[in-house]
CHARMM internal coordinates of N, CA and C (Angstrom, degrees):
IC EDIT
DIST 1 N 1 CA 1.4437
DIST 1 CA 1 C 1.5269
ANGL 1 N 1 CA 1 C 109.70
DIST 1 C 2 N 1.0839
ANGL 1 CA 1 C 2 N 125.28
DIHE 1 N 1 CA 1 C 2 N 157.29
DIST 2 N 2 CA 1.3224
ANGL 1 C 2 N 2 CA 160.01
DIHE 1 CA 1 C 2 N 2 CA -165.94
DIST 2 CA 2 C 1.4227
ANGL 2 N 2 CA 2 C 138.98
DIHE 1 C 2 N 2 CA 2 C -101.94
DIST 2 C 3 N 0.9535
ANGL 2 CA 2 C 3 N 155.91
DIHE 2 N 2 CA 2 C 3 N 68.43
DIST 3 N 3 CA 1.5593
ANGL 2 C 3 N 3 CA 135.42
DIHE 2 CA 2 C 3 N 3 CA -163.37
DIST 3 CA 3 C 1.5380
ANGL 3 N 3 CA 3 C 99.75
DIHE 2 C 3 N 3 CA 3 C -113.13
DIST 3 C 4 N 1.1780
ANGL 3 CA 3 C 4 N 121.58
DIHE 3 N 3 CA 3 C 4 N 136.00
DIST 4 N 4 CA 1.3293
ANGL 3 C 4 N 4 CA 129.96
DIHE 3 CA 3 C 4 N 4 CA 147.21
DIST 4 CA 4 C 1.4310
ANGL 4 N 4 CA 4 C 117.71
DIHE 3 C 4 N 4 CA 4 C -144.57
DIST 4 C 5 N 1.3420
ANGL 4 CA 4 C 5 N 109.62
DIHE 4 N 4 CA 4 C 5 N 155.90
DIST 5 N 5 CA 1.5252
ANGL 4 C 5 N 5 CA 119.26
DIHE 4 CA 4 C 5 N 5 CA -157.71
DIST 5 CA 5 C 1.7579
ANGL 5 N 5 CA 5 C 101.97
DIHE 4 C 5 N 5 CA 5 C -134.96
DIST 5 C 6 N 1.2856
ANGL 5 CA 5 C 6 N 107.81
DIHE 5 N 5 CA 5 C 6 N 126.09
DIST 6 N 6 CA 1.3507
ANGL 5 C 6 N 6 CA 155.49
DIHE 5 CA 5 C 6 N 6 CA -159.39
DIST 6 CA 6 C 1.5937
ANGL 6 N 6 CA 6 C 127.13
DIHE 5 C 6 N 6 CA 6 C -85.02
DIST 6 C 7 N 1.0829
ANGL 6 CA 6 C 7 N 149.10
DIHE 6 N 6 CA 6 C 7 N 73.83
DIST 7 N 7 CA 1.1854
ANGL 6 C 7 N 7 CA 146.48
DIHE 6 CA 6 C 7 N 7 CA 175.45
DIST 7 CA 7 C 1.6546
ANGL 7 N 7 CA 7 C 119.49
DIHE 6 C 7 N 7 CA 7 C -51.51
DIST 7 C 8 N 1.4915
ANGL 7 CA 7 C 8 N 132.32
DIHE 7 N 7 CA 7 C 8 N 88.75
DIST 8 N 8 CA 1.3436
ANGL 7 C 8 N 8 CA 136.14
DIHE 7 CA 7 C 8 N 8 CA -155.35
DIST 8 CA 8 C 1.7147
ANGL 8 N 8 CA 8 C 99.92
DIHE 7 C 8 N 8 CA 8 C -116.53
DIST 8 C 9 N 1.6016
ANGL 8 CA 8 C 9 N 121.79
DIHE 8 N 8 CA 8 C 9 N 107.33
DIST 9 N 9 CA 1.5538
ANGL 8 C 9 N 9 CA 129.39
DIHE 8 CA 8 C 9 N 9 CA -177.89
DIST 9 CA 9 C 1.8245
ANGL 9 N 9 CA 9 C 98.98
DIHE 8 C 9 N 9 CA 9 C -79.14
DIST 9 C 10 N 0.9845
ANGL 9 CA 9 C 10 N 108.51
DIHE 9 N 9 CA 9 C 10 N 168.12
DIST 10 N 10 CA 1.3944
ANGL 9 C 10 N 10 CA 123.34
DIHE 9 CA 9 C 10 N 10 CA -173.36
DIST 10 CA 10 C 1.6174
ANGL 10 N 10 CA 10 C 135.07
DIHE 9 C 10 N 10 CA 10 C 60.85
DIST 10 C 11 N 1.2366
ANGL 10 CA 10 C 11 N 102.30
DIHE 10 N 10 CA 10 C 11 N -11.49
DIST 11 N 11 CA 1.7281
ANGL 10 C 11 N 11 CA 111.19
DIHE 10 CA 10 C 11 N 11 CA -172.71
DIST 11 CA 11 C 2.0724
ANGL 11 N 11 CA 11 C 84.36
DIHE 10 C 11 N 11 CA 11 C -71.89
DIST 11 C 12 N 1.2340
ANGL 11 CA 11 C 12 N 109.78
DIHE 11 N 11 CA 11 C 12 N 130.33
DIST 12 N 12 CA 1.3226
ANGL 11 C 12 N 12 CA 152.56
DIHE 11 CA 11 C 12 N 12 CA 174.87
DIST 12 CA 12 C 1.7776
ANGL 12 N 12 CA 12 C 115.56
DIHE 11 C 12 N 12 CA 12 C -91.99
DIST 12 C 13 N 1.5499
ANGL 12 CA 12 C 13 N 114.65
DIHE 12 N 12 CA 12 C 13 N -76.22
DIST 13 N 13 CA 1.0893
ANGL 12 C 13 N 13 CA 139.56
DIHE 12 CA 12 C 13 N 13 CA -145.92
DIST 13 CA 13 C 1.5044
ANGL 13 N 13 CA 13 C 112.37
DIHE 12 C 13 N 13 CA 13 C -136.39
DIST 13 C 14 N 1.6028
ANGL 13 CA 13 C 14 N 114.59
DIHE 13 N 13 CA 13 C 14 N 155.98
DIST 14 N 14 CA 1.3962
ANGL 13 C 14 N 14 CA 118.47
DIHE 13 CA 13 C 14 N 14 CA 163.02
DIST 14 CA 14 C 1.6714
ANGL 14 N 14 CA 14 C 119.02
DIHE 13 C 14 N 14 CA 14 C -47.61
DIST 14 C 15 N 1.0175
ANGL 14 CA 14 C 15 N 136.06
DIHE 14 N 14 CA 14 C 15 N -23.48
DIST 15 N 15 CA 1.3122
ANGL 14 C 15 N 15 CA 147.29
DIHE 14 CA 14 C 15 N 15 CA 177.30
DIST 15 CA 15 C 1.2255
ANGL 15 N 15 CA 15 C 98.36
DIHE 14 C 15 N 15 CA 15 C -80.27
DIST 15 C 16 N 1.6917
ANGL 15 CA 15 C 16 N 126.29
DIHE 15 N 15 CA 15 C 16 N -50.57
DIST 16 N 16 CA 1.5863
ANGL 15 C 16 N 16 CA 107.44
DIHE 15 CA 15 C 16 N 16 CA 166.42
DIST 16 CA 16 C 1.1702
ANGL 16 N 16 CA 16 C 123.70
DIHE 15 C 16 N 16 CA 16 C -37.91
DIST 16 C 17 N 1.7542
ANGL 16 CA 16 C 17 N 119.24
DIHE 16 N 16 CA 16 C 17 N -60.08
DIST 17 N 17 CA 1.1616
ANGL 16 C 17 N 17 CA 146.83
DIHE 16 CA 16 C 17 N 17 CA 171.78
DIST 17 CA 17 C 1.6242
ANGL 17 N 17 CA 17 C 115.59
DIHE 16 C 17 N 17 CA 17 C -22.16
DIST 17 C 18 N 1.1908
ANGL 17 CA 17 C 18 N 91.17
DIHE 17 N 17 CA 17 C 18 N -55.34
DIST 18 N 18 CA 1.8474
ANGL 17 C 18 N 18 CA 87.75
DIHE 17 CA 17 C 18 N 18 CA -163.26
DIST 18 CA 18 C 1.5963
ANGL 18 N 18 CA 18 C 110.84
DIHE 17 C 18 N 18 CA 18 C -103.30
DIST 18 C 19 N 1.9061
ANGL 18 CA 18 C 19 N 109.32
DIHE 18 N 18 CA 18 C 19 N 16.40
DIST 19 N 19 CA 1.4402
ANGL 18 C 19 N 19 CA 130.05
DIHE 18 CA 18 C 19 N 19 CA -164.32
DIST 19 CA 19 C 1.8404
ANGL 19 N 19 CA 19 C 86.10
DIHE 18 C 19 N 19 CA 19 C -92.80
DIST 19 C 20 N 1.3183
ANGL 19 CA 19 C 20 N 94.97
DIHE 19 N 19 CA 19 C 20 N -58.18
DIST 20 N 20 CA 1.6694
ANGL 19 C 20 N 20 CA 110.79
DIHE 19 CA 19 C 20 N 20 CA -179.48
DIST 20 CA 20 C 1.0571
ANGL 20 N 20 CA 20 C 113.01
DIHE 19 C 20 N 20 CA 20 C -56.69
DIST 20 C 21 N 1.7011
ANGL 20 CA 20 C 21 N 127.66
DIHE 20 N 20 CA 20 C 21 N -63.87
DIST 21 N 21 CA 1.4577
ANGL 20 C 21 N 21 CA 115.32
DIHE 20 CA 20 C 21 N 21 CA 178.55
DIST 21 CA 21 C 1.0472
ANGL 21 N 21 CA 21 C 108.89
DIHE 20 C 21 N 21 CA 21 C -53.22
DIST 21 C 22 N 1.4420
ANGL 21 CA 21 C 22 N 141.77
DIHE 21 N 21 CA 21 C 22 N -35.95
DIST 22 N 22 CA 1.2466
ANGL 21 C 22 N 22 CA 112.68
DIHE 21 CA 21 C 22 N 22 CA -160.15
DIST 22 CA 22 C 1.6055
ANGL 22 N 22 CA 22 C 120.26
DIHE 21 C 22 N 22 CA 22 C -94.02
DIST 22 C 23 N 1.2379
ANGL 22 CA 22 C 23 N 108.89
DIHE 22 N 22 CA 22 C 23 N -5.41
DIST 23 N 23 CA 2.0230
ANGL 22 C 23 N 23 CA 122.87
DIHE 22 CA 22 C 23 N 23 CA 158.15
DIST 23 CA 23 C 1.4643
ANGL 23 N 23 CA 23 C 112.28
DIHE 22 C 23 N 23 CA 23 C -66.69
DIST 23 C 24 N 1.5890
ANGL 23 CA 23 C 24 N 113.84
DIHE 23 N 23 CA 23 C 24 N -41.02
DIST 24 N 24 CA 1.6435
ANGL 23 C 24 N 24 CA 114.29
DIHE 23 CA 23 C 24 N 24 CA -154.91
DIST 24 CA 24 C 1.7298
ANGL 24 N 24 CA 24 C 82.56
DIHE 23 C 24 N 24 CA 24 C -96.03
DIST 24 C 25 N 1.1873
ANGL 24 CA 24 C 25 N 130.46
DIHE 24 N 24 CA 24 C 25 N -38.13
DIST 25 N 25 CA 1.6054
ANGL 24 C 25 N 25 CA 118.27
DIHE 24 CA 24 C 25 N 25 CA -174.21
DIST 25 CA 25 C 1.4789
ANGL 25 N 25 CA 25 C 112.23
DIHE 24 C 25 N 25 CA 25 C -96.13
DIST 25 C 26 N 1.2992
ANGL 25 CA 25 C 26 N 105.58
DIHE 25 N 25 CA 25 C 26 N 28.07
DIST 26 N 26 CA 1.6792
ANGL 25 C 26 N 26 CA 115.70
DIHE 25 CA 25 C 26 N 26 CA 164.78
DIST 26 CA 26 C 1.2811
ANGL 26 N 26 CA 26 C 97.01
DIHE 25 C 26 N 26 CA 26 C -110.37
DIST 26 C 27 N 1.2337
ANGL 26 CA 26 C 27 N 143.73
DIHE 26 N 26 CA 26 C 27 N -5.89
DIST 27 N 27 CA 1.7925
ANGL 26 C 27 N 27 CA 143.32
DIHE 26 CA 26 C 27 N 27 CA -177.47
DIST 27 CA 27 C 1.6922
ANGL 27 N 27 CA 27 C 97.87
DIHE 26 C 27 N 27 CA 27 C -75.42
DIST 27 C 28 N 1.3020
ANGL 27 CA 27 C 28 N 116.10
DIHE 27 N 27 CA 27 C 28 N 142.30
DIST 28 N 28 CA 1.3876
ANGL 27 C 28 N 28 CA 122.70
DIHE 27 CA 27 C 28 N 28 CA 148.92
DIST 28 CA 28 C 1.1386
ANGL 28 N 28 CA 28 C 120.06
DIHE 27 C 28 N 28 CA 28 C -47.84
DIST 28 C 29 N 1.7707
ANGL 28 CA 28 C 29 N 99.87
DIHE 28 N 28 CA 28 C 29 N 120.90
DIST 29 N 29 CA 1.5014
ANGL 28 C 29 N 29 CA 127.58
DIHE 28 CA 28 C 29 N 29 CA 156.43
DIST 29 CA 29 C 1.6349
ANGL 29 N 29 CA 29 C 93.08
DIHE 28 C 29 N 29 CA 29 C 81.52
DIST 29 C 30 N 1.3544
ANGL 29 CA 29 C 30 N 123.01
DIHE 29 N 29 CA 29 C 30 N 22.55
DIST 30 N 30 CA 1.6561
ANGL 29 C 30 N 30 CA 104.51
DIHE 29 CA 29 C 30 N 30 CA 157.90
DIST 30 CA 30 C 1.6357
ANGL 30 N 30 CA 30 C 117.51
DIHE 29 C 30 N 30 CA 30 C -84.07
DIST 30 C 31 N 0.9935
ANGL 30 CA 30 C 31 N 122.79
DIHE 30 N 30 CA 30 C 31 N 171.52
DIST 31 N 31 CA 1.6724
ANGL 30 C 31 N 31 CA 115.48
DIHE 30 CA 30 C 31 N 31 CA -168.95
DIST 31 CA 31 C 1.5828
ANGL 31 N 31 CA 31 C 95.47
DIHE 30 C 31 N 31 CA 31 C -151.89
DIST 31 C 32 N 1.3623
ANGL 31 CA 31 C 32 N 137.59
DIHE 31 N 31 CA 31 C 32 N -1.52
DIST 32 N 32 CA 1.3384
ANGL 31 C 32 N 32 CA 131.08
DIHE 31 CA 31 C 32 N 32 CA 178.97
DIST 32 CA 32 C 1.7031
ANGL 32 N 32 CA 32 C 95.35
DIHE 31 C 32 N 32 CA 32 C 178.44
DIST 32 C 33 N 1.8465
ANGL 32 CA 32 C 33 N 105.02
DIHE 32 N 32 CA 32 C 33 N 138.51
DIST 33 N 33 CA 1.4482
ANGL 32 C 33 N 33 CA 119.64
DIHE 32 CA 32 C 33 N 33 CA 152.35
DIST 33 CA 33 C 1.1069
ANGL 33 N 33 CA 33 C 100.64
DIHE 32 C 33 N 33 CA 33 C -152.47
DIST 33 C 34 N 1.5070
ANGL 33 CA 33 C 34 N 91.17
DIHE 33 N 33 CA 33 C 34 N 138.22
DIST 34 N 34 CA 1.8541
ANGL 33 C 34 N 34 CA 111.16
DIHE 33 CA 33 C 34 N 34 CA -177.03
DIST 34 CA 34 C 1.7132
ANGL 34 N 34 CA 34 C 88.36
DIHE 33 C 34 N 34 CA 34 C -121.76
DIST 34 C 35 N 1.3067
ANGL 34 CA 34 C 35 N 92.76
DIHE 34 N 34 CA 34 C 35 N 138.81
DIST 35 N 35 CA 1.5928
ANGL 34 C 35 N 35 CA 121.06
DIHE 34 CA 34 C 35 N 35 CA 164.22
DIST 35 CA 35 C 1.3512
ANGL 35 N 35 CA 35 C 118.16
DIHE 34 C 35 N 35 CA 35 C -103.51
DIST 35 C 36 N 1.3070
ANGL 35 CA 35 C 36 N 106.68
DIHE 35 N 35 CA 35 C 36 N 139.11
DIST 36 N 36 CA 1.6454
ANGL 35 C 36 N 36 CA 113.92
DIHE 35 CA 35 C 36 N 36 CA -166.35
DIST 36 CA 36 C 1.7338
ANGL 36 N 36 CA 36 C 89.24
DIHE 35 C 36 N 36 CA 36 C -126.60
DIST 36 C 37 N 1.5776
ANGL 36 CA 36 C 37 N 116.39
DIHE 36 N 36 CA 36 C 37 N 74.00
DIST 37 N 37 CA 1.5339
ANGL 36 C 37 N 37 CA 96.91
DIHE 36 CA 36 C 37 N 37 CA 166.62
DIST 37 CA 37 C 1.4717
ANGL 37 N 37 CA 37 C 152.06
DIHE 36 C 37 N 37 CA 37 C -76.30
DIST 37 C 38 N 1.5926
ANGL 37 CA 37 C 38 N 107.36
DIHE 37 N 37 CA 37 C 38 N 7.05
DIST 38 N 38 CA 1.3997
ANGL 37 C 38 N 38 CA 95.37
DIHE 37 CA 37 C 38 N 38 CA 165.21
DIST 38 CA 38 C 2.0355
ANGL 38 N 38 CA 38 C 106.02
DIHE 37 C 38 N 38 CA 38 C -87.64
DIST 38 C 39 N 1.3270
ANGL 38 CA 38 C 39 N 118.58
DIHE 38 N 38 CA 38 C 39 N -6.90
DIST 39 N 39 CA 1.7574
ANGL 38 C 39 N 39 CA 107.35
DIHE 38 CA 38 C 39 N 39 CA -177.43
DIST 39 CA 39 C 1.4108
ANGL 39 N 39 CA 39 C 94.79
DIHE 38 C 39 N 39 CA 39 C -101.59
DIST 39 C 40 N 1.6613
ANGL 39 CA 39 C 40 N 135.68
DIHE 39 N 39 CA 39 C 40 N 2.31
DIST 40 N 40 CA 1.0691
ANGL 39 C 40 N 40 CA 141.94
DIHE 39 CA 39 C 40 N 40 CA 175.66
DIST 40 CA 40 C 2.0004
ANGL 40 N 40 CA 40 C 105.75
DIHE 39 C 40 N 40 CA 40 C 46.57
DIST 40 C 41 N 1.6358
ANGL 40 CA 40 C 41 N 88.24
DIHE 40 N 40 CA 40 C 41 N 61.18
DIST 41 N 41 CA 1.5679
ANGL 40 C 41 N 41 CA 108.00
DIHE 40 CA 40 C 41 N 41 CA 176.46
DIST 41 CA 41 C 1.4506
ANGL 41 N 41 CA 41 C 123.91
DIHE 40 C 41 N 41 CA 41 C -114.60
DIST 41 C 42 N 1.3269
ANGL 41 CA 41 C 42 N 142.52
DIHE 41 N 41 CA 41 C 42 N 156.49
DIST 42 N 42 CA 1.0690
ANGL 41 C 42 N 42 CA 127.37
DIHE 41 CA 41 C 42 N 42 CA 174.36
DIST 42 CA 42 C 1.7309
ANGL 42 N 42 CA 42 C 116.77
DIHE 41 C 42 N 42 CA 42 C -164.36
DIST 42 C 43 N 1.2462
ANGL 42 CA 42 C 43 N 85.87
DIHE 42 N 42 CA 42 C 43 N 107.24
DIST 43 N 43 CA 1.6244
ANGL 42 C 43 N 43 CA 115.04
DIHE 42 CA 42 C 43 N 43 CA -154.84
DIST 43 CA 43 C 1.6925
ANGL 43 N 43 CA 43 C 98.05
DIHE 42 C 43 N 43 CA 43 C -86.17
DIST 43 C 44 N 1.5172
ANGL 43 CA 43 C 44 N 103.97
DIHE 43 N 43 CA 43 C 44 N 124.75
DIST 44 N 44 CA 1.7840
ANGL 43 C 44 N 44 CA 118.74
DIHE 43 CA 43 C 44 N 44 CA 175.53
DIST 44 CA 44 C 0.7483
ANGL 44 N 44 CA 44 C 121.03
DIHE 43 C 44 N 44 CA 44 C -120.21
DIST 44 C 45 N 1.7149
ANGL 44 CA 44 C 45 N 142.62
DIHE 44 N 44 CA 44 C 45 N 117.79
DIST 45 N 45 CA 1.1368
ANGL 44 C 45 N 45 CA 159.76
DIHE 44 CA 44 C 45 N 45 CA 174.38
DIST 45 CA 45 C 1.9682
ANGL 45 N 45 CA 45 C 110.09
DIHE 44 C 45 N 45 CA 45 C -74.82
DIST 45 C 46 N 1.3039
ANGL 45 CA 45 C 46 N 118.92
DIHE 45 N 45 CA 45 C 46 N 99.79
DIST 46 N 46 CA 1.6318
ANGL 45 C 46 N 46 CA 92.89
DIHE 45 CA 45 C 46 N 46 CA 175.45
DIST 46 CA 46 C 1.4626
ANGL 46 N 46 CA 46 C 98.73
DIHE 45 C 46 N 46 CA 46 C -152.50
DIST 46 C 47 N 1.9106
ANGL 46 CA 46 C 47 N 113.39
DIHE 46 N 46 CA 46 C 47 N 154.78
DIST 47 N 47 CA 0.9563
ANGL 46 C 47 N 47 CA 121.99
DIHE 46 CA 46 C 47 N 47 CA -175.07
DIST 47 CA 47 C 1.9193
ANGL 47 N 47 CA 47 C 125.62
DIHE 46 C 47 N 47 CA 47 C -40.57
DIST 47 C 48 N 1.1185
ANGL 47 CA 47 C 48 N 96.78
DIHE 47 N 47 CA 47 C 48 N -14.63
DIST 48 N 48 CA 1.5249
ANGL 47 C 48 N 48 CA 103.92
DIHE 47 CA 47 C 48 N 48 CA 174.50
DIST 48 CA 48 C 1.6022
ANGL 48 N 48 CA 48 C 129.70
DIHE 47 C 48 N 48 CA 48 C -162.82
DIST 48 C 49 N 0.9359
ANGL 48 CA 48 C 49 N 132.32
DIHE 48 N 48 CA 48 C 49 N 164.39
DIST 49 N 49 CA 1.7157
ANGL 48 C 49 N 49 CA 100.74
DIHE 48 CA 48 C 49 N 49 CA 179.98
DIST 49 CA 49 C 1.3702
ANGL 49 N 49 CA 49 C 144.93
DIHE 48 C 49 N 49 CA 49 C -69.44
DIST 49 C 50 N 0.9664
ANGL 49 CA 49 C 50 N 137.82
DIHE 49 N 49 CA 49 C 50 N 134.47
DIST 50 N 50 CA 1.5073
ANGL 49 C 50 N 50 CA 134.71
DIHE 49 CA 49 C 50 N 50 CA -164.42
DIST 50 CA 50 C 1.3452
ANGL 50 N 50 CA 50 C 121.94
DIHE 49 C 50 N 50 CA 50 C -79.01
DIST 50 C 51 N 1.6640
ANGL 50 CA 50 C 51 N 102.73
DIHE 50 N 50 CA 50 C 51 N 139.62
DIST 51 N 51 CA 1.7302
ANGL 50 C 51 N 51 CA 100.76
DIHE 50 CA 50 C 51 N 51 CA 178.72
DIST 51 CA 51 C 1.6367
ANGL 51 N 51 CA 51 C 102.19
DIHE 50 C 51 N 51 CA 51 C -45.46
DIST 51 C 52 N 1.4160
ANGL 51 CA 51 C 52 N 137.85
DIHE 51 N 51 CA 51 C 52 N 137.92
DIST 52 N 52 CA 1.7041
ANGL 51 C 52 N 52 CA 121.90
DIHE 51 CA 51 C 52 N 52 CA 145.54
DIST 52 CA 52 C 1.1194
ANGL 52 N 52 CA 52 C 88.97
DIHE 51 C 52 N 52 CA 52 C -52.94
DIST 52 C 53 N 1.3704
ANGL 52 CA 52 C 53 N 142.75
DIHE 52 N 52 CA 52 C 53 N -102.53
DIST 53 N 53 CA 1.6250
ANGL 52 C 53 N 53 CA 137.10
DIHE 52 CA 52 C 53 N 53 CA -134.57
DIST 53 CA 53 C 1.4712
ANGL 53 N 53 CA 53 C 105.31
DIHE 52 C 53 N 53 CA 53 C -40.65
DIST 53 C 54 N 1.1316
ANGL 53 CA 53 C 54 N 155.18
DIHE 53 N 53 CA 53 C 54 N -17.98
DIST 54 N 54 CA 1.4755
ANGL 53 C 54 N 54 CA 161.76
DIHE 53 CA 53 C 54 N 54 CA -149.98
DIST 54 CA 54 C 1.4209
ANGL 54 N 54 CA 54 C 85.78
DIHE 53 C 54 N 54 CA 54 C -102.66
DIST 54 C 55 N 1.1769
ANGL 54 CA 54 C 55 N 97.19
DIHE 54 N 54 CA 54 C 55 N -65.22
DIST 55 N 55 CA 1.9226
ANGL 54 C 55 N 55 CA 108.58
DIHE 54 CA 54 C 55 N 55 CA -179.89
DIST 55 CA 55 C 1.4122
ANGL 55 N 55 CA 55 C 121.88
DIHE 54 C 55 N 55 CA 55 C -39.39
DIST 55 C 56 N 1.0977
ANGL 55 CA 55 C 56 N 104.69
DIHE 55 N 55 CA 55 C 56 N -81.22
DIST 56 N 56 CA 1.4109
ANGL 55 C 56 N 56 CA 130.72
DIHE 55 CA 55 C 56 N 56 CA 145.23
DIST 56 CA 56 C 1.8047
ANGL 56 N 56 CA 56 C 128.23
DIHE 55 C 56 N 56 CA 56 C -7.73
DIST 56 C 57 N 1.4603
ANGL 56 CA 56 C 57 N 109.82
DIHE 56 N 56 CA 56 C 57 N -60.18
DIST 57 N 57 CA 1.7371
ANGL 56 C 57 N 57 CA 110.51
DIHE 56 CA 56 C 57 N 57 CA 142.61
DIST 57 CA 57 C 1.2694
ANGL 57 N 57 CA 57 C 138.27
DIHE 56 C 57 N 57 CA 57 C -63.25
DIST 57 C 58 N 1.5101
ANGL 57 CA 57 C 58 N 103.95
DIHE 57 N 57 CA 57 C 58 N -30.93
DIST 58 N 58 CA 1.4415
ANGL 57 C 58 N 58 CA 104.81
DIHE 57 CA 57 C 58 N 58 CA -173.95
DIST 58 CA 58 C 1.8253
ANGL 58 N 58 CA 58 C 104.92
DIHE 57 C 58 N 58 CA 58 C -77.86
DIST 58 C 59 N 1.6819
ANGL 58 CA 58 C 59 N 111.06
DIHE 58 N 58 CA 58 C 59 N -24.46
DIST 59 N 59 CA 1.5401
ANGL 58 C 59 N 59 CA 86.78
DIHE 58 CA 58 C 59 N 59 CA 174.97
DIST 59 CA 59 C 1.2566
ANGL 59 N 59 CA 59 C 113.79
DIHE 58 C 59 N 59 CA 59 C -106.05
DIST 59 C 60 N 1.7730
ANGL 59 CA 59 C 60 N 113.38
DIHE 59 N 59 CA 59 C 60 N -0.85
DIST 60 N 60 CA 2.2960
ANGL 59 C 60 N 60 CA 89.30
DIHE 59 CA 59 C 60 N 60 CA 136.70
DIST 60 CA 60 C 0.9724
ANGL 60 N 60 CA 60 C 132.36
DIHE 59 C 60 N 60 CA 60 C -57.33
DIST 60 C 61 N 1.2397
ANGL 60 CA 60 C 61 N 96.03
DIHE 60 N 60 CA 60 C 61 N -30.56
DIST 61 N 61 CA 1.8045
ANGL 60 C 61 N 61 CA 101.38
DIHE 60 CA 60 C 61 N 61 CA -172.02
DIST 61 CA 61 C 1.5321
ANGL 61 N 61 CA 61 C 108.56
DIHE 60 C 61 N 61 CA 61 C -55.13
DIST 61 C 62 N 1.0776
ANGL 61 CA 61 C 62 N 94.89
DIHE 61 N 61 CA 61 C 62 N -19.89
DIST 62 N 62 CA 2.3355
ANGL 61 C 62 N 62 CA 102.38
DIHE 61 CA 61 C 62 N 62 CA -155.11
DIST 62 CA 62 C 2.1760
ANGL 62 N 62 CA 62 C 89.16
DIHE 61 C 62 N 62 CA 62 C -95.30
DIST 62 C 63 N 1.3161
ANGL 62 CA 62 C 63 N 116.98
DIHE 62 N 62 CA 62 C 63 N -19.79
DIST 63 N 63 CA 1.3477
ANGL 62 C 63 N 63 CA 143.88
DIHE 62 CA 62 C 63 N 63 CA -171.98
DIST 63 CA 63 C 1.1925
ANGL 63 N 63 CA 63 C 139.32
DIHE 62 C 63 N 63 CA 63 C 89.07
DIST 63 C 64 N 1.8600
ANGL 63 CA 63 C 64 N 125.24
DIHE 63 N 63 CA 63 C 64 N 26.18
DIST 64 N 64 CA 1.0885
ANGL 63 C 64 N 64 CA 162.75
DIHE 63 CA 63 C 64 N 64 CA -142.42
DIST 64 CA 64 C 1.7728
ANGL 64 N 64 CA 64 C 106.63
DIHE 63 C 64 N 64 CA 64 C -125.64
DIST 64 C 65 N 1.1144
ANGL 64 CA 64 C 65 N 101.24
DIHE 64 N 64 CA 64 C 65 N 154.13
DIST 65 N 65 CA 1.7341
ANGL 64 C 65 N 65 CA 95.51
DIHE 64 CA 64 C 65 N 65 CA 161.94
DIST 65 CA 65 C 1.7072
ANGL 65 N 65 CA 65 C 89.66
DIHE 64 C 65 N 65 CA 65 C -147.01
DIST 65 C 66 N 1.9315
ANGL 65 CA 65 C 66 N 73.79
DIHE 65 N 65 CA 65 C 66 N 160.23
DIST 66 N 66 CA 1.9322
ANGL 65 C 66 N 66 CA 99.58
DIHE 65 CA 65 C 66 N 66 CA -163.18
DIST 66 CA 66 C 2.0933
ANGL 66 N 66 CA 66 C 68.28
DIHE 65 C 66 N 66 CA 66 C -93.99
DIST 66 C 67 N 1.5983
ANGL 66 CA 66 C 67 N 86.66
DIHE 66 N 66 CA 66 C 67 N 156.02
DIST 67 N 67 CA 1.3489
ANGL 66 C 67 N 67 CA 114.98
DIHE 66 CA 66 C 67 N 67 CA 153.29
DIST 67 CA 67 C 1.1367
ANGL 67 N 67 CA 67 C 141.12
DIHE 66 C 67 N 67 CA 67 C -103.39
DIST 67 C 68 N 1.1206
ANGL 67 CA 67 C 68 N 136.02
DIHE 67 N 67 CA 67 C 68 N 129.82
DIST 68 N 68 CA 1.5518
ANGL 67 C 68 N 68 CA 121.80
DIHE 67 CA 67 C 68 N 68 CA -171.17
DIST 68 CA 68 C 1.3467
ANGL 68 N 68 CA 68 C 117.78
DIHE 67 C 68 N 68 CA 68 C 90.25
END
COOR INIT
IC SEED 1 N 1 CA 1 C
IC BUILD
C-alpha cells in the first residue's frame, strides 16, 4: 500500500469534499481518500502508486486544481 498526500486549491465546502473524493477514488487501485479541508489536503491510500497526471485530471475533473 501506498499513501501520498496532495495539495488541492479551491475546495471551500463539504460539497468540495465529496466532489474530490469521488474523482480521485474512482482512479484504479485507490482504496481510501481523506480530505482535510481547512489545510486544503487530500490524502490517498492505493494499492500502488499513482500516475500524478491521472491525479491531477481527476481533481479538475471534480473542478479544483492540485498544486505543485
Amino acid at each position: 500500500m501506498t499513501t501520498t498526500t496532495y495539495s488541492v486549491r479551491g475546495m471551500t465546502c463539504g460539497h468540495c469534499v465529496n466532489s474530490v473524493s469521488g474523482e480521485v477514488g474512482a482512479l484504479p487501485g485507490v482504496s481510501a481518500v481523506e480530505v482535510d479541508l481547512p489545510t486544503g489536503t487530500v490524502t490517498v491510500t492505493s494499492e500502488q502508486p499513482l500516475d500524478a497526471g491521472a491525479v491531477r485530471a481527476a481533481v479538475e475533473e471534480a473542478g479544483y486544481e492540485l498544486v505543485g
